[in-house]
C-alpha positions in Angstrom: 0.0 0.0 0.0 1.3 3.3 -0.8 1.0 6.2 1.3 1.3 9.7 0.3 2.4 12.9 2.5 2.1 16.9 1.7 5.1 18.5 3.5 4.4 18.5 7.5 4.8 21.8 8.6 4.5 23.8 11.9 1.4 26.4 12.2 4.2 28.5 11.0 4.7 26.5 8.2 8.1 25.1 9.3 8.9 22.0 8.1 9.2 19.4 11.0 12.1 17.9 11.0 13.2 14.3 12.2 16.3 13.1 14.4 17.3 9.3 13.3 19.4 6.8 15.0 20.8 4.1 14.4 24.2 1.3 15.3 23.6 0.1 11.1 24.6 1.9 8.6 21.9 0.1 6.2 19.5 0.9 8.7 20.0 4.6 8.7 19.7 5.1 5.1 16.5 3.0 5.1 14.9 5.4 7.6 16.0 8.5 6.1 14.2 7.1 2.9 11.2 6.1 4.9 11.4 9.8 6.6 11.9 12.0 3.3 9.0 9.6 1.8 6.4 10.8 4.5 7.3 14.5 3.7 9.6 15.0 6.4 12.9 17.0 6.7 15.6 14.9 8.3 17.7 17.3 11.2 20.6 14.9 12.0 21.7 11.1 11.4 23.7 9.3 14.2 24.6 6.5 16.5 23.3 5.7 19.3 26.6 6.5 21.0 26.2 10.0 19.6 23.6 10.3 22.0 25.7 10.1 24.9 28.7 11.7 23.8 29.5 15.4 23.3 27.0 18.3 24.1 23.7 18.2 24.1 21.7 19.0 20.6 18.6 19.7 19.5 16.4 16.9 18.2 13.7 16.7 16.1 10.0 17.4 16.5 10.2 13.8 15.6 12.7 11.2 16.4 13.7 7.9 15.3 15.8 5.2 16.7 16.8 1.6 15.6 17.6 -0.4 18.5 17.4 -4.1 17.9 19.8 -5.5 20.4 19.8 -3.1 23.6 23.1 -3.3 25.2 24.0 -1.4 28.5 25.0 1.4 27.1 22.3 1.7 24.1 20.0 1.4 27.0 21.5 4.5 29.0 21.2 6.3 25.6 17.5 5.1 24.9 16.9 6.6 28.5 18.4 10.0 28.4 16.5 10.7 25.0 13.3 9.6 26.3 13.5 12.0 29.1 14.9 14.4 26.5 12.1 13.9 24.5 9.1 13.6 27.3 10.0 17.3 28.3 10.4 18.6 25.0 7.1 17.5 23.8 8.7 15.9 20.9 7.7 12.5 20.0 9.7 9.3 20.0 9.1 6.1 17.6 11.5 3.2 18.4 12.4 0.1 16.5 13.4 -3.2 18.1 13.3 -7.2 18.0 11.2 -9.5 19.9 14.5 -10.4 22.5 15.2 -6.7 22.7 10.9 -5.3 23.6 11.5 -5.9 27.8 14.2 -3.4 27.7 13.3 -0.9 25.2 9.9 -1.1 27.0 11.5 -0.4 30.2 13.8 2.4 29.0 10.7 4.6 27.3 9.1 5.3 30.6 8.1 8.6 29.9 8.0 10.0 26.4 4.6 7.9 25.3 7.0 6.3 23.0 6.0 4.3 20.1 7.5 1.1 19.9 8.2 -1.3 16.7 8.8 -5.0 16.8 10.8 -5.7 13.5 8.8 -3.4 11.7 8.8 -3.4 7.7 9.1 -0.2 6.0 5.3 0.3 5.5 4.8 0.1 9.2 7.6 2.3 9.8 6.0 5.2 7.6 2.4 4.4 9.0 3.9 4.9 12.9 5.3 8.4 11.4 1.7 9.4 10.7 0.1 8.1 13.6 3.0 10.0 15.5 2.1 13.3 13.1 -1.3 13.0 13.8 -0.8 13.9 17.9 1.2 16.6 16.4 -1.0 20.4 17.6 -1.1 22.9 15.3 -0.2 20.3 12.4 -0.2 21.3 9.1 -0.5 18.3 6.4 -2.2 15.8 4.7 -2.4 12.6 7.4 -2.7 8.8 6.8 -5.1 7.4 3.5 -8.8 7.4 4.8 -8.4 3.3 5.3 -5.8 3.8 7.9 -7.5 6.8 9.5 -10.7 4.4 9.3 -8.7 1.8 11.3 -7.0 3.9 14.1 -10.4 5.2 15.1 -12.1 1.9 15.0 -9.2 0.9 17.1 -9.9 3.8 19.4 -13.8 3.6 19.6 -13.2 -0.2 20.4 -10.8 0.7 23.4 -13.1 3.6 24.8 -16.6 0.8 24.4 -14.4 -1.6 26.3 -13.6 1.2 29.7 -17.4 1.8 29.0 -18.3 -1.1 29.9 -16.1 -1.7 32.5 -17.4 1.1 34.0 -20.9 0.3 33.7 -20.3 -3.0 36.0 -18.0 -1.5 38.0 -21.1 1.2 39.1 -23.7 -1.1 38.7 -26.6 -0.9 41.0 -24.9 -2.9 44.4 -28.8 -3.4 46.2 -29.6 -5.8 43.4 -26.5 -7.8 43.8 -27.4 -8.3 47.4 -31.3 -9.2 47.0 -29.7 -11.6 44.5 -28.9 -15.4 45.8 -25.5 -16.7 45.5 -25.0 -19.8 47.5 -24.9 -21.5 44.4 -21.7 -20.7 42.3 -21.2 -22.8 39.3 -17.7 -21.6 39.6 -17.2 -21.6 43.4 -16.8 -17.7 43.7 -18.0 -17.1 47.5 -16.0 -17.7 50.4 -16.6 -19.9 52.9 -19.0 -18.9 55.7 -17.3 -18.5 59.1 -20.6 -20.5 61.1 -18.4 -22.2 63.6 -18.0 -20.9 67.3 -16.0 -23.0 69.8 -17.8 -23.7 73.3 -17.5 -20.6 75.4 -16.8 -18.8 72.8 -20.4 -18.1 71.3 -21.0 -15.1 69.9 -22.7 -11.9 71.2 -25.4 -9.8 69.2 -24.1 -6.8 67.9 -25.5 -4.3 66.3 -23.4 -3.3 63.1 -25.0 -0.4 61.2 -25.8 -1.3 57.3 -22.9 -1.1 54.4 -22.9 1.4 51.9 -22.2 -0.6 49.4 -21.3 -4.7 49.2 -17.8 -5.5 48.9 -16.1 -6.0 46.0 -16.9 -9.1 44.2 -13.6 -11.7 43.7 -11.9 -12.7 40.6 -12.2 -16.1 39.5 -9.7 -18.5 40.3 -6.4 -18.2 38.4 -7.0 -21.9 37.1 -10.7 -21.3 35.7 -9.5 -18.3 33.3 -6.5 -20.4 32.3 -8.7 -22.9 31.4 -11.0 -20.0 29.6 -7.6 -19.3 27.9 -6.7 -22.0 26.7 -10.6 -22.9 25.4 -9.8 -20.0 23.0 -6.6 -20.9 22.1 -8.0 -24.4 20.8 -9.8 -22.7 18.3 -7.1 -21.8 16.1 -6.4 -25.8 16.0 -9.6 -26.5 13.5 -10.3 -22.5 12.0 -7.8 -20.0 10.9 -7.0 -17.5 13.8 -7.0 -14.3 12.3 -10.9 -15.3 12.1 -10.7 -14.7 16.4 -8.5 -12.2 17.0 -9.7 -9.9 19.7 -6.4 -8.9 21.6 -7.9 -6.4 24.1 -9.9 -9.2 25.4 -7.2 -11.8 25.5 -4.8 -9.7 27.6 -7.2 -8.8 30.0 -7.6 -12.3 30.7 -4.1 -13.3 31.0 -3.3 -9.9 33.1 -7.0 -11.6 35.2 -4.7 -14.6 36.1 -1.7 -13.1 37.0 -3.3 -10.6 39.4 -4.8 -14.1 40.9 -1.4 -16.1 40.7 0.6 -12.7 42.3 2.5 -12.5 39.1 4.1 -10.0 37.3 4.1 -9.8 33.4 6.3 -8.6 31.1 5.7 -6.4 27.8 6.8 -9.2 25.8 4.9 -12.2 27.7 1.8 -9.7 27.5 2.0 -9.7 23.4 2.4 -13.0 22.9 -0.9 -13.7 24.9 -2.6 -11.2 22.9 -2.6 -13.5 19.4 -1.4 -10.3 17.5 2.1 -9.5 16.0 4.1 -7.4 18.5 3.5 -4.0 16.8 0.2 -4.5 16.9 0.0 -5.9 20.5 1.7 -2.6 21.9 -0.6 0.0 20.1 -3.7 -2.3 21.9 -1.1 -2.0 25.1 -1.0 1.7 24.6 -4.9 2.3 23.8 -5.7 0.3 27.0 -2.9 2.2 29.3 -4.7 5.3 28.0 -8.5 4.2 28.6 -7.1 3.4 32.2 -7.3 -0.6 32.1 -3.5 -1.2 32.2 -1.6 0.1 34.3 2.8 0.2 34.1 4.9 -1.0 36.9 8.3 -0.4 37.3 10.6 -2.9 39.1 11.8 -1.6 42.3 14.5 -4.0 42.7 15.4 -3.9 38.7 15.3 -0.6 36.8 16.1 -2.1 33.5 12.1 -4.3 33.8 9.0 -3.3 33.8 5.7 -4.7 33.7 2.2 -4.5 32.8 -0.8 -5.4 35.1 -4.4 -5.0 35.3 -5.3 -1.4 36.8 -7.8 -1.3 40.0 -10.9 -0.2 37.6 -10.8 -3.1 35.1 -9.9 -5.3 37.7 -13.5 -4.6 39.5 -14.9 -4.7 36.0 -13.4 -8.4 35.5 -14.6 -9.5 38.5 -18.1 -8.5 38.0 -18.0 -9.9 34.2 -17.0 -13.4 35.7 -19.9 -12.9 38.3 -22.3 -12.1 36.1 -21.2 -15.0 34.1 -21.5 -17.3 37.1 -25.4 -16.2 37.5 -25.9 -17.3 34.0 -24.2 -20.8 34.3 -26.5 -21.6 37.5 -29.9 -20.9 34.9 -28.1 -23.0 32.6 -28.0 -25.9 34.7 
């Protein structure tokens, strides 16, 4: 698919120029291509060492960096221009392999980066115009009308998601009490504390009425796995691509792991989503925005980072599954 660019330009009508680097040589003259293709002027071309050595420059509106195999030192380069970039209000796309995501993830902690998992070039010049597109003030022609099309699909899918979400997390709380739950198909309520030892009876008390009910539990860690894996199966007998809903599949791996007290990494996160990497971390992104995902930095690492479930869509999970329980007991 070809995409076409006017010249970007300022509300001065500046052009807006781009900062690329980049350890291969190859590399650097494919993204200047990519970069003069989208109607971009191109500021500088470096190294990544050339981000840590000598004075301080001025980067580009826009900046570009190739970083496939983080090392320590591409790392403390990836973090300085990430800050650099965060207080400029510049904007940051990164490109990386699968073994490198963790630590480029971890690096661009504050720039909203976008990141790239061996991205071809047409990716490469579609991140450039969803990056131009958050641009204010912008001046230029932005992504073919399928593309736009496709970003806000991708955005109105994310919002109806925290919609919903919302709507069970505020749900009306008296109706959940008047409703019966000793039944659980799936074994959600704990166990009723009935037993007093002799002597030890207890005395009325008088306890005024809750606000609200507590908080209903997540399912156990096993019984989403086991959702998990259902889905999976499907791609055994049907082609996947026919299934793919990766907003959904991540919020019930990140469901488990919240059960299981574990922690999960950018990488681990994409792979459970069904989707190729890129793709995975713009859903990552969208969700992080709407409020369902929430980043957690390592205290005793600063090179990881993580991704878990945030309080809000956490309530909203455990309602879904509770809901879902109510409808398994009419089943059977």
């Amino acid at each position: 698919m070809d995409f076409t660019y006017e010249m970007a330009a300022d509300s001065a009508g500046m052009p807006l120029a781009v900062s690329i680097f980049a350890d291969c040589l190859d590399m650097r003259a494919i993204m200047h291509e990519d970069v003069q293709s989208a109607g971009l002027t191109v500021r500088e071309v470096g190294s990544l060492d050339e981000l840590l050595a000598g004075d301080v420059r001025a980067l580009g509106e826009l900046t570009l960096v190739d970083c496939p195999r983080p090392d320590v030192a591409s790392m403390a380069a990836l973090a300085r221009l990430d800050s650099r970039v965060a207080n400029a209000g510049a904007k940051l796309i990164v490109s990386t392999s699968v073994s490198g995501l963790d630590d480029v993830f971890c690096a661009c902690a504050e720039s909203g980066a976008q990141i790239l998992v061996d991205p071809n070039r047409g990716e490469r010049v579609i991140a450039l115009g969803r990056m131009l597109a958050e641009v204010p003030n912008l001046r230029l022609r932005e992504l073919s009308e399928t593309d736009r099309l496709a970003l806000l699909r991708l955005t109105e899918q994310v919002g109806k998601i925290a919609e919903r979400l919302d709507r069970m997390d505020t749900g009306s709380w008296a109706q959940d009490a008047e409703r019966d739950e000793d039944d659980s198909a799936f074994r959600f309520k704990s166990p009723v504390d009935s037993y007093c030892a002799p002597g030890m009876e207890r005395q009325p008390q008088v306890i005024e009425a809750p606000q609200r009910k507590a908080k209903a539990p997540l399912p156990s860690a096993s019984l989403v796995r086991k959702i998990i894996a259902a889905r999976q199966l499907r791609t055994r007998f049907f082609d996947g691509e026919f299934f793919a809903d990766p907003a959904w599949d991540m919020l019930l791996d990140l469901t488990a792991a919240r059960v299981e007290h574990a922690r999960v990494s950018v990488t681990s996160l994409c792979i459970a989503s069904g989707v190729p990497p890129t793709t995975a971390l713009r859903w990552i992104g969208q969700m992080t925005e709407a409020g369902l995902f929430d980043r957690i930095e390592d205290e005793t690492d600063r090179r990881r980072a993580f991704v878990c479930l945030s309080d809000k869509a956490a309530e909203g999970m455990a309602r879904y599954f509770r809901e879902l329980d109510r409808e398994a007991k009419v089943l059977v």
